[in-house]
Residue, then its C-alpha position, 0 to 999 in steps of 0.5 A: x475577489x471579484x466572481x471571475x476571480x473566484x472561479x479561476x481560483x476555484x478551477x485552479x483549486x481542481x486542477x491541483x487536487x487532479x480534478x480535471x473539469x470540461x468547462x464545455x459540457x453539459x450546456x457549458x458555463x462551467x463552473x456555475x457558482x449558484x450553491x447547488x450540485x453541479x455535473x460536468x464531463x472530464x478532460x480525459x480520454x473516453x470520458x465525454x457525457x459520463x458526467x463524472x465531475x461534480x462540484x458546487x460553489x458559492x461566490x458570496x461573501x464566503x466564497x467556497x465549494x467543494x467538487x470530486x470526480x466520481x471515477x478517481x474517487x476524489x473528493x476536496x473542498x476550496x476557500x478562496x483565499x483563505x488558511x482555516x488556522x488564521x480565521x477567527x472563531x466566528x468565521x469558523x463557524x460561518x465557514x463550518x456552517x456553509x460546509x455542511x450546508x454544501x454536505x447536505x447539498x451533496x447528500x441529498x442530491x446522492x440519495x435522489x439518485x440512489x433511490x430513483x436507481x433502486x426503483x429504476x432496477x425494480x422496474x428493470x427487473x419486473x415481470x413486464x420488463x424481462x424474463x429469466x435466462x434461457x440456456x444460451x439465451x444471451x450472446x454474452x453468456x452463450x459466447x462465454x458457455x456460461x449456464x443460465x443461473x437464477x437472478x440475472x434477467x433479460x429485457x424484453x423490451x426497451x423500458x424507459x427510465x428517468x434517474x437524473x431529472x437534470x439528465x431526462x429520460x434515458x432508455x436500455x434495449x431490449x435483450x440486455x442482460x440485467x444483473x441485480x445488485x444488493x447491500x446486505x443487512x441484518x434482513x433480507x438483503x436490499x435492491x439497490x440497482x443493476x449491472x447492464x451487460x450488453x450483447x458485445x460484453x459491455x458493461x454499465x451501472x444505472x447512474x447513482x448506483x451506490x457501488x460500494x458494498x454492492x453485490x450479487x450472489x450467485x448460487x445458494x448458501x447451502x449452510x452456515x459454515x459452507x463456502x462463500x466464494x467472493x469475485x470480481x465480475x458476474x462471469x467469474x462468480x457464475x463459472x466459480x460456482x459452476x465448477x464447485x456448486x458453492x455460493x459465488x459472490x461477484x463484488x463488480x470490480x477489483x475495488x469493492x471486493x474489501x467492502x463487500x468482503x467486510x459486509x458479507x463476514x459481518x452478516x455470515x460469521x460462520x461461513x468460510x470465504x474464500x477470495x478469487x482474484x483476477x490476475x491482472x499480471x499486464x496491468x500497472x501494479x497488478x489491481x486484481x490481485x491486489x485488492x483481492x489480497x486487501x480483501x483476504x487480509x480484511x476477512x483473514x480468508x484464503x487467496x487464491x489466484x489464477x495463473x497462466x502462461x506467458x502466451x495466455x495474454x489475454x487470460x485474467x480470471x477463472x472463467x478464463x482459466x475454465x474456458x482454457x482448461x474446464x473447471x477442473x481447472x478452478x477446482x485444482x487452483x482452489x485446492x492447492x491454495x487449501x491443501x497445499x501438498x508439502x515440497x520435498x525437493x532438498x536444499x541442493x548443495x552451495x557453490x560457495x565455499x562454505x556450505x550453508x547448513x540449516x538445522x532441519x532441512x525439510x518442510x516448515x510446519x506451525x503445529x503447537x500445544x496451547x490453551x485460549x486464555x482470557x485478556x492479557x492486562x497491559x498497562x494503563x495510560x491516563x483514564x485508559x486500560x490496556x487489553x490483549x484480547x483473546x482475538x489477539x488485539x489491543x483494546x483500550x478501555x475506560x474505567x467506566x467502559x468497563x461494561x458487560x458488552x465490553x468485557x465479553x468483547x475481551x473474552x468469551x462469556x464462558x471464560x468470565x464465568x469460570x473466573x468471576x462466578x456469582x450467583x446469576x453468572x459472571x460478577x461483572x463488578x468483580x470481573x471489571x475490578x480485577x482487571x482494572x487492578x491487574x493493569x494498575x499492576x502491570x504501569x503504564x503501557x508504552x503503545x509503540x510496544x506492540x509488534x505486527x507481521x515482521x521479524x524483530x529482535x526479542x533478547x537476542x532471539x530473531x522473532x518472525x511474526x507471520x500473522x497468528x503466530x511466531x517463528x522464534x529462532x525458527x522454531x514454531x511459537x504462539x503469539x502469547x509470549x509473556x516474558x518478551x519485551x514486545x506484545x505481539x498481536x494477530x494480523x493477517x496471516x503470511x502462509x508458510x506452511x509446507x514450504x522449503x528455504x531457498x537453496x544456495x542454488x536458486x539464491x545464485x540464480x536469482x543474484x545472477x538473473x537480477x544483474x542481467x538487466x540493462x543497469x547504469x552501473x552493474x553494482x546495481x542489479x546487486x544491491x537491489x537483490x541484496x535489499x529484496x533479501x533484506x526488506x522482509x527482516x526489517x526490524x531486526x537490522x540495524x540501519x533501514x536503507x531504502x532504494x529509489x528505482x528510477x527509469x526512462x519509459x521502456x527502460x524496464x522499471x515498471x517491469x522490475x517492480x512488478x515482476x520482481x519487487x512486488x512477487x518476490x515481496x507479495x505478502x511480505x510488504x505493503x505495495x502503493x501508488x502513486x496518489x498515496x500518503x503518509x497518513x495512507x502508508x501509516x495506516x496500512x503499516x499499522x504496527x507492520x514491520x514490512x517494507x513499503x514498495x511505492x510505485x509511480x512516485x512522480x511529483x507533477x504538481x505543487x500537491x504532488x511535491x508536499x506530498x512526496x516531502x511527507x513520504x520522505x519524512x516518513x522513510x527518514x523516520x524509520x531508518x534509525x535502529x528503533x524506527x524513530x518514534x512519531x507522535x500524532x493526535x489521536x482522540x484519546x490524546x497522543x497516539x506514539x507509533x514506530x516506523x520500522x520500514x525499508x521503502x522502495x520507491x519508484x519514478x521515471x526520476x528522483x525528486x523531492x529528496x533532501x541531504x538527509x534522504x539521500x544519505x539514506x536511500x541508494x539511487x539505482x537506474x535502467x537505462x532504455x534502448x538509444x534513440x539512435x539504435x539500428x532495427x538490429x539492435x532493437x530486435x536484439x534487446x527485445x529477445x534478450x529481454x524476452x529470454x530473461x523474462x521466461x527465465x524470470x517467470x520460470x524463478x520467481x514462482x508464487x512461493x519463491x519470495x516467501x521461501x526466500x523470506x523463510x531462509x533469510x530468517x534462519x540467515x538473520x543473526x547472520x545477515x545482521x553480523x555482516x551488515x555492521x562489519x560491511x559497514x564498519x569497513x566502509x566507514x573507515x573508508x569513506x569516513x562516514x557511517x551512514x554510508x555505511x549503514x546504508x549500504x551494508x545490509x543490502x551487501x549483507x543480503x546479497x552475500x546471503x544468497x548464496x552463503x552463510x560466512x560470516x564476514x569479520x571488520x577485516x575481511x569486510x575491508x578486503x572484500x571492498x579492495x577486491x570488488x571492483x564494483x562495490x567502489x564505484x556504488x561507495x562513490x556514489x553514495x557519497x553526499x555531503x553532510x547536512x551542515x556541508x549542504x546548507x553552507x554549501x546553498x548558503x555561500x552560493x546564494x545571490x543576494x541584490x545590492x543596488x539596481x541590478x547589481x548582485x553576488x554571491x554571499x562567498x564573494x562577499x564574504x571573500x572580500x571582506x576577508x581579504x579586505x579589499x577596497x574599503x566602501x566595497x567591503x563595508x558596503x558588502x557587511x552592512x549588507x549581510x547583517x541586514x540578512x542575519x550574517x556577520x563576518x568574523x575577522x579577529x582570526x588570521x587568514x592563511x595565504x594562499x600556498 
């Protein structure tokens, strides 16, 4: 490859991986192929002079590069021409060599501006340069009626500032507001840069500032287990800590909360945090609150969220809500996510014909007796013993890595004493042979054993895992179920307490109101309510079904998933993008029993389709009753996991799906307004849809999915009893079971809602004679087996005989059957064995009737 070459390949390279480079900017030339860091502006809308793209790339003999966009967060590296698997062992490391050459590339010129950043806030910050806020001394602040709070300073005058040599000098005006940003550690915590908040609310970092895990507190921490509130923004932090005098902390956008979340646990142990999200409720997939959740989970703290009406559209976060309604306002949302006060209303009587009775109707409370114990002895595998933890997690260790440190990582010190006295405390070699023996005892550990968030099946008792502790049949258990089958570690915690199930009512309710929206076919509004009961008791069905929800823009699809999907399952199921993987997915599961929602699954390049096919296979894993187990590499040899999850996926169309999918995952579309509608009819589905927004809003409150969650348990043994009949009925129909199994437990959740009959093989058949409706979804549903479909590609493909002649292989196949003229057919056999196929003739060939 010649240097032109190179860079088009290189630039190709970007484009696929979502790196979009403006060849033009900063001086042009680009991609310049010199081995060093590179910066360039980005194709994309508002992005010109951020430098946002970066890259270096070498065209010598070992044509590389790696490059990223720093506000995707995209990193990727290129070989020209190349596949690692097939290099030898000396360009390998050729190839490695100049890897970590472009590393050390990276990671010099990252720390140059990190550090010119530090110094560039220091002189920012000083005396000379500003001075603290006066109350209203900031149109910022004064706009928002903030306080002037200790940390945040004003400019004084315009400093000049150099971060960038390549860039030059860069100035900031006087009488921009500056708020210092910290890492934490052990010490004191560092300065590594500012947030310049400019007099019209703009914000901007200084240039190389290393965002993740910076912070600043507003507010003292007043004592080792006092308060810390973590936010997203500086004026969130401040009013927080206006309305309850506490330390607030601002983490400056949605993403870095989980790091700052996890650096702050880390250094104040002791303290309670609590995690304030901004409620982006008119932004795709709501990131406010879903990195905010992140980051309560990672800290298993508190969440709380601020709400508001449907007319507050510009109302996001608690400095709005204080503005809105005072900080009492914050004070009562942080209280009732604290203190929750128990419902009282009763489950209103069922319109169905059998009422649905549970066996205590009133408030679900978690209170049990138990002792904390020590590690719990797993099992052994290979060279590594297994431990539950008195934290509630699986360790692995060595025989070796049974160390002091280690052991008191199991158990408190105190617990090693009592049991493995010596004479100067614990016997550690006593206490590290009895465990290792105990594991011996207990044989080999099975990892794919271990149970997470979910409802799973445990001798025939329907077990609810809600984060640190169990539901078993309903009633409140400890995690530490000696006799299970399963090992059940903590997660973060599902809050249930003090709530009712749903009522048949608001079930009827719900069933109604999700038909109500402009589906295809009006099965589909409820099969995707009956899939919403299901999802969250997953593991405890015995077929998985997943739902592709597809849609033109304006057809209302964004607003099902994030209205409907992702609040009736907040909590209860893992949420995605679009960039997501499966190794992502995986990692987010975890041992999780939980649905996977994924939004904006749309394959729009080559990279996107591989990694929709991986997704696919992922969700075709877990269908199966067991959840198919998966075996990976892993560092202490193969690590053999569980899917167990139903997956929501979302695109304006389905792709990338194979026979295999489709007989799995039910198709279900909203159709958009005509392009030929009149003004009228536009006006008059803008009204409908606003109605039945209000009536969602008024639904599908912030406990309503996990009031659902909690009636669909009590529902499970149930639900599982008439997703078998349901599909054993359909199968007689149609002939195949996996249509079937696919559509009934989605029939059986919906039934669910509003009663509790259980439906026999028989009267699942009649139900299928009467509702019209369910014919037309069995209909669709049916697919071709796989072997149908691969005969069905094969016998259509096109094969070229001479010049531009071509037939398909049934035309051929055809006429060498009914022996035609004698060249043709001899010519047409020879030509399918040099492709593999042969076409068997002893057989006698019925004529056509």
């Amino acid at each position: 490859m010649n240097e032109a070459d190179i860079k088009e390949a290189f630039l190709a390279a970007m484009r696929a991986s979502g790196v979009h480079m403006d060849c033009a900017s900063n001086r042009g030339g680009h991609p310049i192929a010199d081995g060093k860091i590179q910066r360039a502006d980005s194709t994309g809308k508002g992005r010109r002079r951020k430098y946002d793209i970066w890259y270096i790339l070498h065209a010598d003999e070992r044509p590389v590069g790696e490059f990223g966009d720093y506000k995707h967060d995209i990193r990727d590296t290129w070989i020209a021409g190349k596949d690692l698997k097939q290099l030898s062992d000396a360009e390998k490391a050729a190839y490695q060599q100049r890897f970590a050459e472009i590393r050390r590339e990276r990671e010099t010129y990252q720390a140059m501006l990190s550090a010119n950043a530090a110094k560039a806030a220091a002189l920012l910050l000083s005396g000379d340069c500003s001075t603290s806020v006066k109350p209203k001394g900031h149109p910022y602040l004064a706009k928002k009626g903030l306080p002037a709070f200790p940390g945040a300073r004003v400019l004084t005058k315009d400093v000049r500032y150099v971060i960038d040599p390549e860039i030059g000098e860069q100035t900031v005006s006087a009488g921009t507001l500056i708020v210092p940003m910290f890492h934490t550690s052990e010490g004191n915590a560092r300065l590594v840069s500012v947030q310049r908040i400019f007099a019209n609310g703009d914000k901007r970092f200084l240039k190389g500032t290393p965002k993740k895990k910076a912070f600043h507190p507003v507010g003292l921490h007043t004592a080792p287990d006092a308060p810390i509130y973590i936010a997203e923004g500086y004026a969130t932090a401040a009013r927080i800590h206006e309305a309850t005098g506490e330390r607030a902390v601002a983490a400056f956008d949605a993403g870095n909360m989980t790091p700052v979340a996890i650096a702050l646990k880390a250094k104040y142990p002791t303290a309670r945090f609590i995690v304030m999200a901004d409620n982006d409720r008119f932004t795709k997939g709501n990131p406010g609150v879903r990195h905010a959740r992140e980051a309560a989970e990672a800290i298993v703290a508190p969440l709380v969220i601020p709400r508001f009406s449907r007319e507050e559209r510009a109302a996001t976060d608690f400095d709005d809500l204080a503005q809105l309604r005072g900080l009492a306002a914050v004070r009562d949302a942080i209280e009732a996510e604290l203190n929750p006060k128990p419902r009282s209303t009763p489950l209103l009587p069922p319109p169905s014909e059998k009422p649905l009775e549970f066996p205590v109707a009133e408030a679900v409370s978690f209170d049990f007796g138990g002792v904390a114990g020590g590690p719990v002895a797993l099992g052994y595998d290979g060279e590594v013993y297994y431990y539950l933890t008195d934290a509630g997690q699986v360790i692995g260790l060595t025989a070796n890595g049974h160390s002091k440190l280690a052991l008191v990582g199991l158990a408190p010190l105190s617990w090693w004493e009592a049991n493995f006295s010596g004479r100067q405390g614990c016997n550690w070699l006593a206490a590290a042979s009895a465990m290792v023996a105990d594991c011996k005892r207990r044989g080999v550990f099975r990892p794919d054993t271990v149970v997470g968030r979910g409802v799973i099946l445990d001798n025939e008792r329907v077990v609810a895992h809600v984060g640190d502790k169990l539901l078993i049949d309903g009633e409140p258990a400890p995690l530490e179920q000696p006799d299970a089958p399963w090992v059940y570690v903590r997660r973060a915690p599902l809050k249930l307490d003090g709530l009712l199930p749903l009522s048949n009512d608001e079930g009827v309710r719900f069933e109604k109101m999700m038909q109500r929206f402009s589906w295809y076919e009006p099965d589909m509004g409820r099969l995707l309510a009956g899939w919403l009961v299901i999802a969250p008791i997953c593991g405890a069905l015995p077929w998985r079904p997943h739902i592709w929800l597809t849609g033109e823009r304006g057809s209302g699809k964004s607003y099902v998933m994030e209205q409907i999907a992702m609040r009736v399952l907040g909590g209860l199921s893992v949420q995605a993008q679009g960039g997501s993987t499966e190794p992502g997915i995986r990692r987010l599961l975890q041992c999780d029993l939980l649905p996977v929602l994924f939004d904006e699954c749309e394959a729009k390049t080559e990279s996107d389709k591989r990694r929709i096919e991986q997704l696919l296979g992922l969700s075709r894993q877990a269908s199966s009753a067991e959840g198919a187990p998966i075996v990976k590499a892993a560092s202490s040899g193969a690590a053999s996991y569980r899917i167990r999850s139903p997956f929501l996926f979302a695109s304006i169309d389905k792709n990338g799906t194979q026979p295999a999918d489709e007989s799995r995952t039910i198709t279900i579309a909203l159709r958009g307004v005509a392009p030929s509608a009149s003004d009228s009819e536009k006006i008059a589905h803008a009204e409908a849809f606003a109605a039945l927004d209000r009536e969602v809003q008024a639904l599908v409150t912030t406990d309503f999915g996990r009031r659902l969650f909690l009636r669909t348990v009590r529902l499970a043994k149930t639900i599982r009893q008439n997703a078998v009949a349901f599909a054993t009925a359909i199968a007689k129909r149609t002939g195949s079971r996996r249509l079937g199994d696919t559509l009934g437990g989605p029939l059986a959740g919906w039934l669910s809602l509003s009663s509790d009959m259980v439906v026999t093989p028989e009267l699942a058949a009649k139900c299928l004679e009467k509702w019209t409706w369910l014919g037309e979804a069995i209909e669709r549903g049916q697919t071709e087996a796989d072997h149908d479909a691969a005969l069905s590609h094969l016998l259509q493909a096109h094969l070229g005989l001479d010049g531009a002649r071509k037939r398909t292989v049934s035309e051929m196949v055809a006429a060498i059957i009914e022996r035609q003229e004698v060249a043709e057919v001899e010519r047409y056999a020879a030509h399918l064995e040099r492709y593999g196929m042969r076409v068997d003739r002893k057989h006698p060939v019925r004529a056509a009737a």
